[in-house]
MARFI-529467 format. One record per residue (C-alpha): residue number from 1; residue in one letter; x, y, z. Coordinates in pm, 1 decimal, padded with zeros to 6 digits. Example, Ala and Ser with C-alpha at 12.3 -4.5 7.8 and 13.67 -1.06 7.14 Angstrom:
<pts>
<pt><i>1</i><aa>A</aa><east>01230.0</east><north>-00450.0</north><up>00780.0</up></pt>
<pt><i>2</i><aa>S</aa><east>01367.0</east><north>-00106.0</north><up>00714.0</up></pt>
</pts>
This chain:
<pts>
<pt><i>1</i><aa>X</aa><east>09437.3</east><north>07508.9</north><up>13271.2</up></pt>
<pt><i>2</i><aa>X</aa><east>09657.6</east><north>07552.2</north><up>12976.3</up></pt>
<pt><i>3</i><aa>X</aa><east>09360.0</east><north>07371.9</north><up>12749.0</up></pt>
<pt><i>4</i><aa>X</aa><east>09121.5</east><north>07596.9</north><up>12861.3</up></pt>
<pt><i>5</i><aa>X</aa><east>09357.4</east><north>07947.8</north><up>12787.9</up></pt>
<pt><i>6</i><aa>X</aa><east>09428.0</east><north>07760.6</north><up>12456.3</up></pt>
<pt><i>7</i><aa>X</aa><east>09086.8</east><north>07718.9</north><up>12375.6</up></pt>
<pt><i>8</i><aa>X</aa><east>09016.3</east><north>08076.9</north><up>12509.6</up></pt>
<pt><i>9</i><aa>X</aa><east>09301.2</east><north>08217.4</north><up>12223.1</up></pt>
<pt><i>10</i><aa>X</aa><east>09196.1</east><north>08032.5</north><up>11968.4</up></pt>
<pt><i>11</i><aa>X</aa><east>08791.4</east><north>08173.9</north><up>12016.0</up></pt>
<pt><i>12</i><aa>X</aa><east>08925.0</east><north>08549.2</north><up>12053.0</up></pt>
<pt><i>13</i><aa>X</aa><east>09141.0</east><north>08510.6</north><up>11752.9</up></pt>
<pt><i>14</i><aa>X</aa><east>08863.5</east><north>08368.2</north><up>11545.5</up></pt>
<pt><i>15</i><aa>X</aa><east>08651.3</east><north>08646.8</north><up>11615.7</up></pt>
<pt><i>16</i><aa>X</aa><east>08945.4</east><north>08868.0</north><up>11507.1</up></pt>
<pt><i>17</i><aa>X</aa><east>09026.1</east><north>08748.8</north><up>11179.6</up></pt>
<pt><i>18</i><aa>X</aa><east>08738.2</east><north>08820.4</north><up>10989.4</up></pt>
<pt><i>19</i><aa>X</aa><east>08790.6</east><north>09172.9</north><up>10999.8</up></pt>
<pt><i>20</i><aa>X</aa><east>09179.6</east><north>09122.3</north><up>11001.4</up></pt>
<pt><i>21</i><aa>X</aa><east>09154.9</east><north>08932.2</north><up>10662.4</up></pt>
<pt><i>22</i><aa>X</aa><east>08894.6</east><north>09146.4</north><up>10534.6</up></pt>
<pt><i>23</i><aa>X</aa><east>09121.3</east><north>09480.9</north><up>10625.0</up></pt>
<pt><i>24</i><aa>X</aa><east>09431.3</east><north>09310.0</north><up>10555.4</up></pt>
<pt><i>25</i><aa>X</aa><east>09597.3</east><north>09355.2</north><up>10928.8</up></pt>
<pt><i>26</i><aa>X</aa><east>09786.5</east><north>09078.5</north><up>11021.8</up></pt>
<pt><i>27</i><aa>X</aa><east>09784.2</east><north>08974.0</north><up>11377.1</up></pt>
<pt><i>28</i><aa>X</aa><east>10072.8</east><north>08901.9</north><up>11491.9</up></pt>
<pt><i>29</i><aa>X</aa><east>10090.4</east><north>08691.4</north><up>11886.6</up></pt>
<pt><i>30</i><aa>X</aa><east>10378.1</east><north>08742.9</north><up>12044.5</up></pt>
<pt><i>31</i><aa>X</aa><east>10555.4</east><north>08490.9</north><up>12323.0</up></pt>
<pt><i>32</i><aa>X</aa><east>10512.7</east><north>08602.7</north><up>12708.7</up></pt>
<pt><i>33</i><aa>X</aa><east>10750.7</east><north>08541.3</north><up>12945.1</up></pt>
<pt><i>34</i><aa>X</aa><east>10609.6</east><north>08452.7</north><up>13325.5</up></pt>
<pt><i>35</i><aa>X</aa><east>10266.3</east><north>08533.8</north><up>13517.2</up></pt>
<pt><i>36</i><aa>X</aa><east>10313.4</east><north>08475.5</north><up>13850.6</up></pt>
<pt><i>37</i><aa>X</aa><east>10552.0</east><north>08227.8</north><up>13938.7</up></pt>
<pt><i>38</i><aa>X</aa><east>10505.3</east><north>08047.2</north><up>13601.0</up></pt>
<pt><i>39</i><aa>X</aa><east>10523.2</east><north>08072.5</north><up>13269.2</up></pt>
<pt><i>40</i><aa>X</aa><east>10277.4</east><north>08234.3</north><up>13084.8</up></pt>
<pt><i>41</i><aa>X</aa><east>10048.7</east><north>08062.1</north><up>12779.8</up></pt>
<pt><i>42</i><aa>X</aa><east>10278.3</east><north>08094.0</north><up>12513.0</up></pt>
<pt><i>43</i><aa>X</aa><east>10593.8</east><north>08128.3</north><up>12668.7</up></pt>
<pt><i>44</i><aa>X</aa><east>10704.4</east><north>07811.7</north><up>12435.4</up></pt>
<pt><i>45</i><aa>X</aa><east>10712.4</east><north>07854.8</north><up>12082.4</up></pt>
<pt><i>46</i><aa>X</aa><east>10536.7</east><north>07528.1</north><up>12016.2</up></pt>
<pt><i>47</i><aa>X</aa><east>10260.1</east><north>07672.0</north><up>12183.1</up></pt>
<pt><i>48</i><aa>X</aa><east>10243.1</east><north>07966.8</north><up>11927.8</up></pt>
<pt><i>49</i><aa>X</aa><east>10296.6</east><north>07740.5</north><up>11639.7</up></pt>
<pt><i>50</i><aa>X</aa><east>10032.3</east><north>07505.6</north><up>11752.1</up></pt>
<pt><i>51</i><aa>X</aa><east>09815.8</east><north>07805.1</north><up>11772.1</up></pt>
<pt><i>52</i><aa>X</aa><east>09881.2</east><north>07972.9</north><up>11466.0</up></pt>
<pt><i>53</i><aa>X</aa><east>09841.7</east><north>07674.6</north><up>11267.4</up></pt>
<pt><i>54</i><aa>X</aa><east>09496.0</east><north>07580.8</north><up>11433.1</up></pt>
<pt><i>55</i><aa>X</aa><east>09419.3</east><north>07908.6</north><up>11320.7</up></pt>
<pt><i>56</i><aa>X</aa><east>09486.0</east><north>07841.7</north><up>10972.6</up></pt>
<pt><i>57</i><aa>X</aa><east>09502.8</east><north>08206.9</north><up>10839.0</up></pt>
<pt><i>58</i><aa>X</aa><east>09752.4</east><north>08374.6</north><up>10639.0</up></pt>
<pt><i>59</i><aa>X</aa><east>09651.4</east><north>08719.8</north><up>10870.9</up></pt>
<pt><i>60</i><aa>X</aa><east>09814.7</east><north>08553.0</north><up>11176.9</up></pt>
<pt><i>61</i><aa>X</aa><east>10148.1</east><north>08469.2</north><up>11306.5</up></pt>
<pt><i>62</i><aa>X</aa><east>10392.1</east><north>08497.5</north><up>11586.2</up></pt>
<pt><i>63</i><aa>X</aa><east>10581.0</east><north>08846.6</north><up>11709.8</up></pt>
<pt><i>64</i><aa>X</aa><east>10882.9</east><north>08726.6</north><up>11874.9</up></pt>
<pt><i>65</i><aa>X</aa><east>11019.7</east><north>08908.4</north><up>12170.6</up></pt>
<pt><i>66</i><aa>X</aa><east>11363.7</east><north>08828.2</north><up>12226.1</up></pt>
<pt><i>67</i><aa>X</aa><east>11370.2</east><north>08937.0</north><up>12591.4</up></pt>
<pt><i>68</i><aa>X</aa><east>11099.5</east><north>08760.5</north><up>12693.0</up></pt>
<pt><i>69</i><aa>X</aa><east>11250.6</east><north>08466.6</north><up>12481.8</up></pt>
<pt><i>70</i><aa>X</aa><east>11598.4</east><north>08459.4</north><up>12721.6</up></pt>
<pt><i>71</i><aa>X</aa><east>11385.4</east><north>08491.2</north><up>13025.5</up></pt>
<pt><i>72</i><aa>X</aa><east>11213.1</east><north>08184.2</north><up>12973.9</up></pt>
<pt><i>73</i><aa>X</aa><east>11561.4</east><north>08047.3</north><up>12856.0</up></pt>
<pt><i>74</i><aa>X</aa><east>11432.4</east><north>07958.5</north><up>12484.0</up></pt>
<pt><i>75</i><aa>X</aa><east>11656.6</east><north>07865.3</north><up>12265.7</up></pt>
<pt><i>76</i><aa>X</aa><east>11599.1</east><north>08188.6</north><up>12042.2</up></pt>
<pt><i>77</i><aa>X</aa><east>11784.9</east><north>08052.8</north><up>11696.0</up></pt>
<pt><i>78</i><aa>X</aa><east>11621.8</east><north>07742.0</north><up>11731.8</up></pt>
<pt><i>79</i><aa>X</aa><east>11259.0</east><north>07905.1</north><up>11751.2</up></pt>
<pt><i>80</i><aa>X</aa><east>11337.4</east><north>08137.5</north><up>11528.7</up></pt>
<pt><i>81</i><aa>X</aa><east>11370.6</east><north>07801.8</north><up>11230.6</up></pt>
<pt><i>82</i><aa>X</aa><east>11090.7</east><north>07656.4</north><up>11409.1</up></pt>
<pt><i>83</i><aa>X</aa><east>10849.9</east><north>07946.8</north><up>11387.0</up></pt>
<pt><i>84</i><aa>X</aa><east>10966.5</east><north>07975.6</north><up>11024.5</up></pt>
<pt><i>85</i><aa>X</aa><east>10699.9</east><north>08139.3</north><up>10789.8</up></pt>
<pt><i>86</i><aa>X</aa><east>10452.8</east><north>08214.0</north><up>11046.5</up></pt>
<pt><i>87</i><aa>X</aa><east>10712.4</east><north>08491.4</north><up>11213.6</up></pt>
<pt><i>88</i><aa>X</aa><east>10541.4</east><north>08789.3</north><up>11143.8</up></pt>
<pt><i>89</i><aa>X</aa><east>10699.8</east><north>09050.0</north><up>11382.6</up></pt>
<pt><i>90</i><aa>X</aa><east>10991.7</east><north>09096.0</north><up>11646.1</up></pt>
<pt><i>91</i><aa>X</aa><east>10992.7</east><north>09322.3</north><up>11929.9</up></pt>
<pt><i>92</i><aa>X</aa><east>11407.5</east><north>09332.5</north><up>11962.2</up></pt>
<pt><i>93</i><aa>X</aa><east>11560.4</east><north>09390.7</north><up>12317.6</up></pt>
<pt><i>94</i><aa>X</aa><east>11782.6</east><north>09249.4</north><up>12579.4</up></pt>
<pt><i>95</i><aa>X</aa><east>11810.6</east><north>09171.5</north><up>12880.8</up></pt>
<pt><i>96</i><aa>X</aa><east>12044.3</east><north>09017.4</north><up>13247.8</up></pt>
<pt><i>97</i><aa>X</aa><east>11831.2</east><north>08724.2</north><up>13206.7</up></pt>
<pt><i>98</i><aa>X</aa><east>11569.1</east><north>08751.4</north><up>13500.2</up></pt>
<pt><i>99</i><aa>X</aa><east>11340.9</east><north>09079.4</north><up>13406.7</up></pt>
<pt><i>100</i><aa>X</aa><east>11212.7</east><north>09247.3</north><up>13091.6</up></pt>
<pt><i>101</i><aa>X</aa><east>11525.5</east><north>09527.1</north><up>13108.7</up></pt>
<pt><i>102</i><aa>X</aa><east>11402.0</east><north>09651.9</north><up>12747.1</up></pt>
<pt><i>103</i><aa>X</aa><east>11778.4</east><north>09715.4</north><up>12649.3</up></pt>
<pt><i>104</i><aa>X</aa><east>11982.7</east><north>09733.3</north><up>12337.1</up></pt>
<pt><i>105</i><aa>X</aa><east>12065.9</east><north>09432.5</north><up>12193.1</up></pt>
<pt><i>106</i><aa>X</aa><east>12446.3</east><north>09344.8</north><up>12314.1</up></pt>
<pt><i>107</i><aa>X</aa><east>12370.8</east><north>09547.4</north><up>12623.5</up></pt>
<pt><i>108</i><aa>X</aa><east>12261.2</east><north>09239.4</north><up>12791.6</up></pt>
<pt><i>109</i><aa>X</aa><east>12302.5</east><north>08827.1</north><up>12772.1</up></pt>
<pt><i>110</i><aa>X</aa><east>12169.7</east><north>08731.7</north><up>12411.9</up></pt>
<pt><i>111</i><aa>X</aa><east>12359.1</east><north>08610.7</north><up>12167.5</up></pt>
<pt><i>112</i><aa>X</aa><east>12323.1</east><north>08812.2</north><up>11861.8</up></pt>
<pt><i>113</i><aa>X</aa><east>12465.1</east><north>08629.1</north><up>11567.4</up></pt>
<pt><i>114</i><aa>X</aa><east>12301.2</east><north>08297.4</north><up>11604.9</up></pt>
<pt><i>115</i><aa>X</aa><east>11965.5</east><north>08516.9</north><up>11606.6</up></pt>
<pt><i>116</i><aa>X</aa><east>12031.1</east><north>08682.2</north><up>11306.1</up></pt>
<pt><i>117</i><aa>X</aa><east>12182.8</east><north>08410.2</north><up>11090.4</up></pt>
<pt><i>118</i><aa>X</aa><east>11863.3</east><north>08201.2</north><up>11197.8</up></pt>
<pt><i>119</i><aa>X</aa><east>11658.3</east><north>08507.7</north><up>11096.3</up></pt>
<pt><i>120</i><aa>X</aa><east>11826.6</east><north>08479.4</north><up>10767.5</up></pt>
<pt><i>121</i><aa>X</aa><east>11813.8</east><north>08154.9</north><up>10732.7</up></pt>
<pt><i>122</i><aa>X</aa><east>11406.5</east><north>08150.7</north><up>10749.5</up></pt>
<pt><i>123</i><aa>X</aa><east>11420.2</east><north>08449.4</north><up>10515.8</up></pt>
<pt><i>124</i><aa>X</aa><east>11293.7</east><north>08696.1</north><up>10768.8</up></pt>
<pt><i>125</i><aa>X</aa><east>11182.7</east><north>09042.0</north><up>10562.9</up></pt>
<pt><i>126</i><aa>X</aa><east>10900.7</east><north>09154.6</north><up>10787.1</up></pt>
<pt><i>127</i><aa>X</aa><east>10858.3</east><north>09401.4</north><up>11080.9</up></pt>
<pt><i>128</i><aa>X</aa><east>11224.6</east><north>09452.8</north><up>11300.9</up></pt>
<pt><i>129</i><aa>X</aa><east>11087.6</east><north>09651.0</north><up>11599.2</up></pt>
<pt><i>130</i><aa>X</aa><east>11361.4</east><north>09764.2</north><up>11857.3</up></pt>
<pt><i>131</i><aa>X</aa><east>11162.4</east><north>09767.9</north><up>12154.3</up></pt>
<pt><i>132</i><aa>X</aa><east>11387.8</east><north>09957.5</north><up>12401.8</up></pt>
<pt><i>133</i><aa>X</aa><east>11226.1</east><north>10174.7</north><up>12695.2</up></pt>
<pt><i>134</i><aa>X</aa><east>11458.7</east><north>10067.4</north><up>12947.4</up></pt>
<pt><i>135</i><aa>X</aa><east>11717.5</east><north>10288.9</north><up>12722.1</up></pt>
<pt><i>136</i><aa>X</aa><east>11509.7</east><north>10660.8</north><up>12758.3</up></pt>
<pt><i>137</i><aa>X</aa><east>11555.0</east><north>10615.7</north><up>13163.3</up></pt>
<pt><i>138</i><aa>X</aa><east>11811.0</east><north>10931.9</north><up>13114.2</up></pt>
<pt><i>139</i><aa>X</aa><east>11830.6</east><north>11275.7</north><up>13041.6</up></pt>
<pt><i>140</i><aa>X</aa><east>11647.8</east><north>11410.6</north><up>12684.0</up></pt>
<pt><i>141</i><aa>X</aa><east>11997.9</east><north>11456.2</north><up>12536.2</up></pt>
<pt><i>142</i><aa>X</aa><east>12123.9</east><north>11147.3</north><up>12595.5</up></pt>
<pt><i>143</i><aa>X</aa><east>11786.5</east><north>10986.7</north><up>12441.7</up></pt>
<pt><i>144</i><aa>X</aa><east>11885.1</east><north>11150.9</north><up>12136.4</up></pt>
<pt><i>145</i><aa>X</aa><east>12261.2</east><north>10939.7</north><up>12121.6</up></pt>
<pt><i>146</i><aa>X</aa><east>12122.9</east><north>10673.3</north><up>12248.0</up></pt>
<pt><i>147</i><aa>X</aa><east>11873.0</east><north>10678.4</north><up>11945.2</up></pt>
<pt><i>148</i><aa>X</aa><east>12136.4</east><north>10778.4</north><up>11724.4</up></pt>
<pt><i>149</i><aa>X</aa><east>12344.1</east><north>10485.5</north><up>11854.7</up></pt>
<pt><i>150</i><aa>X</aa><east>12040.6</east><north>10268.9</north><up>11836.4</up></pt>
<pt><i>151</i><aa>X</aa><east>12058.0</east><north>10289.3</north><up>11454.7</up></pt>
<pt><i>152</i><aa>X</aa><east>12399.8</east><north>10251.5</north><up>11413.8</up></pt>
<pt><i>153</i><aa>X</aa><east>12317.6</east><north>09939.6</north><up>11625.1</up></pt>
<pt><i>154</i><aa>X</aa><east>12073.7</east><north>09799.6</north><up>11384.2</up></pt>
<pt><i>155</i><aa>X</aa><east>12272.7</east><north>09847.8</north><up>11071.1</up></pt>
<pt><i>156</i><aa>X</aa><east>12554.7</east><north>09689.0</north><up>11216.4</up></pt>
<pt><i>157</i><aa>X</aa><east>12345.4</east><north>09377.8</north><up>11348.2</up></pt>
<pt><i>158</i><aa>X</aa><east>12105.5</east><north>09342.2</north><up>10998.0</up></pt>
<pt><i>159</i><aa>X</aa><east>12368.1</east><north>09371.1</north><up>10759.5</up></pt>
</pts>
């Protein structure tokens, strides 16, 4: 079954990229976590990589969620030098372990630095996309520290 959702990817994103390469988008696929009881196509980074480099295009290339990342327990730093130049996005969030919380990073069980120095290590300069709803459960004026902390929280982290 996974050949045939492979082979399924790889068809969908080859009818994508013409227009992403002629429009200059860049399609980024990010990792999954589970479906069902299993894991989900692409919940292993070799999976991406594989795909991605089938797909041969400069216009494609892996987003990598960190929260699904520690709830299939990748090895996030490790990916991260894997996936390499092909890391085109990051959707940024923590989590307990078990569900996609959508927290802050250090609000959960990731370990930050290792992520980061990995990051820098690859030369990471693309897309950093804190992707954080589990934060806004809360009144409208708490939102607004949260977000306020939220940036403090980046700075911190990507300096």
């Amino acid at each position: 079954e996974l050949e045939q959702i492979r082979q399924a990817n790889l068809a969908s994103f080859r009818r994508l990229l013409p227009f992403a390469e002629k429009n200059g988008v860049i399609i980024a696929i990010e990792n999954m976590a589970r479906y069902g009881e299993g894991l989900s196509f692409g919940a292993d980074a070799g999976q991406l990589i594989e795909l991605v480099d089938e797909l041969g295009s400069p216009n494609v290339g892996i987003c990598l969620d960190t929260s699904h990342a520690n709830i299939v327990k990748m090895d996030i730093p490790a990916a991260v030098r894997r996936m390499g130049h092909r890391l085109a996005a990051t959707h940024l969030s923590d989590n307990l372990g078990a569900h996609d919380d959508h927290l802050f990073p250090y609000s959960g069980r990731i370990q930050w630095p290792p992520i980061v120095e990995a990051l820098r290590e690859i030369g990471y300069a693309r897309l950093f996309n804190l992707e954080t709803p589990g934060e806004n459960r809360c009144p409208p004026e708490f939102v607004r520290l949260k977000l306020r902390h939220a940036r403090q929280l980046l700075a911190l982290l990507l300096s």
